[in-house]
Structures are given as structure tokens and as C-alpha cells.
MDTraj code that builds the backbone (N, CA, C; nanometers):
import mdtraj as md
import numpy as np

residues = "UNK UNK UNK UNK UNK UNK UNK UNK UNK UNK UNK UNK UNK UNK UNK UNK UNK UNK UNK UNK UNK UNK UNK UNK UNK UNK UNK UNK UNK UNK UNK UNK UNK UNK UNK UNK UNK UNK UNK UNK UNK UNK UNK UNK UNK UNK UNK UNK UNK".split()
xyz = np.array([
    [-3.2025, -0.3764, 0.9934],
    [-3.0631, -0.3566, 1.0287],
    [-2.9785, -0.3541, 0.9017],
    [-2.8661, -0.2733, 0.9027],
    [-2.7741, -0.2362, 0.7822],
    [-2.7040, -0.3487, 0.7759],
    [-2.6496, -0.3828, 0.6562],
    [-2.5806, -0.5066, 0.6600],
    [-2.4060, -0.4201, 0.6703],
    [-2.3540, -0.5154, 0.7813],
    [-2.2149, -0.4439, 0.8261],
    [-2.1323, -0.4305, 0.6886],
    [-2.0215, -0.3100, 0.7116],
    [-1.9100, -0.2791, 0.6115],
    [-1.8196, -0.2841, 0.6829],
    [-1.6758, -0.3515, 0.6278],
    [-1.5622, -0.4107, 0.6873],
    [-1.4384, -0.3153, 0.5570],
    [-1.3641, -0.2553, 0.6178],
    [-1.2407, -0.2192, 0.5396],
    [-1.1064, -0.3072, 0.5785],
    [-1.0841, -0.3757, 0.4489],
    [-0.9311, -0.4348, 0.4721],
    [-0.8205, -0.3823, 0.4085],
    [-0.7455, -0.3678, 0.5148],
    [-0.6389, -0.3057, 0.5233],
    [-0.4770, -0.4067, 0.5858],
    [-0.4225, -0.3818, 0.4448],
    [-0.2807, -0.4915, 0.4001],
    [-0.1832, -0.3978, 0.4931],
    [-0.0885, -0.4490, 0.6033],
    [0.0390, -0.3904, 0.6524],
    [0.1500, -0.4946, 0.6041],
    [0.2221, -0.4626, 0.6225],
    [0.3936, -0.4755, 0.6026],
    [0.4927, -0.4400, 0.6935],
    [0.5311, -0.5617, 0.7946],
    [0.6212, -0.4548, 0.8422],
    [0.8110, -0.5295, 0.8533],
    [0.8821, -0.4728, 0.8530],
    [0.9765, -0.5347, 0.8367],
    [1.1054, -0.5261, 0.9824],
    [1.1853, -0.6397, 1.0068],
    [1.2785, -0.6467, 1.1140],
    [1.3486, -0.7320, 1.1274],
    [1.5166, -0.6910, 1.1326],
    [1.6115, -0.7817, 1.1321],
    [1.5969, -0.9099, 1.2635],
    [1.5230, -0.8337, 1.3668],
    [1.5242, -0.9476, 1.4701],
    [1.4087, -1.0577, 1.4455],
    [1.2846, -1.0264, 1.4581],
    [1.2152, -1.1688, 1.4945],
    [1.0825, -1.0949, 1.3868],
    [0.9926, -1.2079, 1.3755],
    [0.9013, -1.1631, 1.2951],
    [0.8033, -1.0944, 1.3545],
    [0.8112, -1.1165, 1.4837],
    [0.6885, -1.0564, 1.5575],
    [0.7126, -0.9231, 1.5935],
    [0.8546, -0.8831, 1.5508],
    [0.9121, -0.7161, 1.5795],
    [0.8489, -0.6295, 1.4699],
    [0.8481, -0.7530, 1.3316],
    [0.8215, -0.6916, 1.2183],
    [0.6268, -0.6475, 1.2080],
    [0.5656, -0.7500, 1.2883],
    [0.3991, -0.6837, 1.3290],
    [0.3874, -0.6000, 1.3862],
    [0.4470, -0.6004, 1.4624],
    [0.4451, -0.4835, 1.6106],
    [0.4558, -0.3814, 1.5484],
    [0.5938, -0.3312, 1.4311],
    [0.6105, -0.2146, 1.4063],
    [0.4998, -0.1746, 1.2777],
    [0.4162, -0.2641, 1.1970],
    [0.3926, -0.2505, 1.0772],
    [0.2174, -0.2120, 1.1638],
    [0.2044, -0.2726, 1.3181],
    [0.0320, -0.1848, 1.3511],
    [0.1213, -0.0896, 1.4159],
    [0.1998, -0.0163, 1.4635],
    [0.1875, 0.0698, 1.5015],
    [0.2316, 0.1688, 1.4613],
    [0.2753, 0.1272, 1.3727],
    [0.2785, 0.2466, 1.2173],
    [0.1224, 0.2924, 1.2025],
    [0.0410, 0.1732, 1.1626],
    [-0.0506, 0.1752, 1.0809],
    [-0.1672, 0.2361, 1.2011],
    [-0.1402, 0.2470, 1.3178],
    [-0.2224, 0.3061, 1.4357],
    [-0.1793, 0.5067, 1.4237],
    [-0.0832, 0.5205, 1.3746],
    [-0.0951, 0.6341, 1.3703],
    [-0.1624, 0.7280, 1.2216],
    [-0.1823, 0.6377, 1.1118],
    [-0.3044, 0.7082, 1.0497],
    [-0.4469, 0.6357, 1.0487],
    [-0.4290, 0.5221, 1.1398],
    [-0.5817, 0.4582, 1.1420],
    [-0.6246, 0.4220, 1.3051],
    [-0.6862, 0.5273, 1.3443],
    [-0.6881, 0.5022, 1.5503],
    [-0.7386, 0.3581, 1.5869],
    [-0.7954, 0.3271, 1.5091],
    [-0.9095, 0.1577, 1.5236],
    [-0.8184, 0.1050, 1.5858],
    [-0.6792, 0.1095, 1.4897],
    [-0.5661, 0.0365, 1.5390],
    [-0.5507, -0.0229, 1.6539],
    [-0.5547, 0.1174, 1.7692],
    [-0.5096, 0.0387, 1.8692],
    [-0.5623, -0.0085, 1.9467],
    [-0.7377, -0.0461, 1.8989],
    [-0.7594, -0.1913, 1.9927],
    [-0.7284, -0.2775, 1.9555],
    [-0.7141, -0.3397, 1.8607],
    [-0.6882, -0.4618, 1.8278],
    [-0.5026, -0.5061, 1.8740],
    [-0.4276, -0.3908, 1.8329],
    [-0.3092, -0.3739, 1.9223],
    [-0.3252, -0.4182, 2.0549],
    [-0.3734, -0.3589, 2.1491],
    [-0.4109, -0.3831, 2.2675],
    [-0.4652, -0.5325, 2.2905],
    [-0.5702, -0.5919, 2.2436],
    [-0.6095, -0.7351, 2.1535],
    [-0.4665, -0.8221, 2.1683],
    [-0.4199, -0.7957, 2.0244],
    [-0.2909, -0.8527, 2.0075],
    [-0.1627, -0.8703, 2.1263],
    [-0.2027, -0.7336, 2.1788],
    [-0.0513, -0.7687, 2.3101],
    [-0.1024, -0.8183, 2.4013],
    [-0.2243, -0.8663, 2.4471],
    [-0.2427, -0.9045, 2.5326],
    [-0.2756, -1.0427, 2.5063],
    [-0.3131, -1.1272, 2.4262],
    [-0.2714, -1.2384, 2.3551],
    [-0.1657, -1.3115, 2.3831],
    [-0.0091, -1.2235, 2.3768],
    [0.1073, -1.2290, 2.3654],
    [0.1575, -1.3047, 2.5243],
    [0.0911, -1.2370, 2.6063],
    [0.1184, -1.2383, 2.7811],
    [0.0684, -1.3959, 2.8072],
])
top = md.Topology()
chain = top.add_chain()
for i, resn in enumerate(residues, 1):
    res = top.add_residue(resn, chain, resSeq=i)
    for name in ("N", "CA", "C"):
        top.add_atom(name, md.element.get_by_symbol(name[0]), res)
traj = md.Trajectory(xyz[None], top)
């Protein structure tokens, strides 16, 4: 078996209201040039509930 490869990848995202406005917008930025994105999005909002 291959030993797994992991890419990390730094976001940023910024918002006058709450900090969690500022994640939200900085994966779903980052979901539109990286699709992986939006499971872990999906992951993340459902966490949230």
C-alpha cells in the first residue's frame, strides 16, 4: 500500500460580523478553485446544527 499524500492548504477569510462569517466565506471561496472543499464544508455545517 502507498503511503497517503495530504496537501495543506492555508485560507483567510475576513468579516466585520462574527468570526465564523469570516470561515464560512474563506471555504467557500476556497471551494470554488478546490471541489474537495465542499465536503468538509458540508462536515463543517453540519457540526454547526
Amino acid at each position: 500500500m502507498k503511503d497517503p499524500v495530504y496537501k495543506l492548504v492555508e485560507l483567510t477569510g475576513t468579516s466585520t460580523d462574527t468570526i465564523e462569517d469570516a470561515v464560512d466565506k474563506a471555504i467557500k471561496r476556497a471551494h470554488k478553485s478546490i471541489p474537495v472543499v465542499e465536503a468538509h464544508l458540508q462536515h463543517i455545517t453540519a457540526m454547526k446544527k
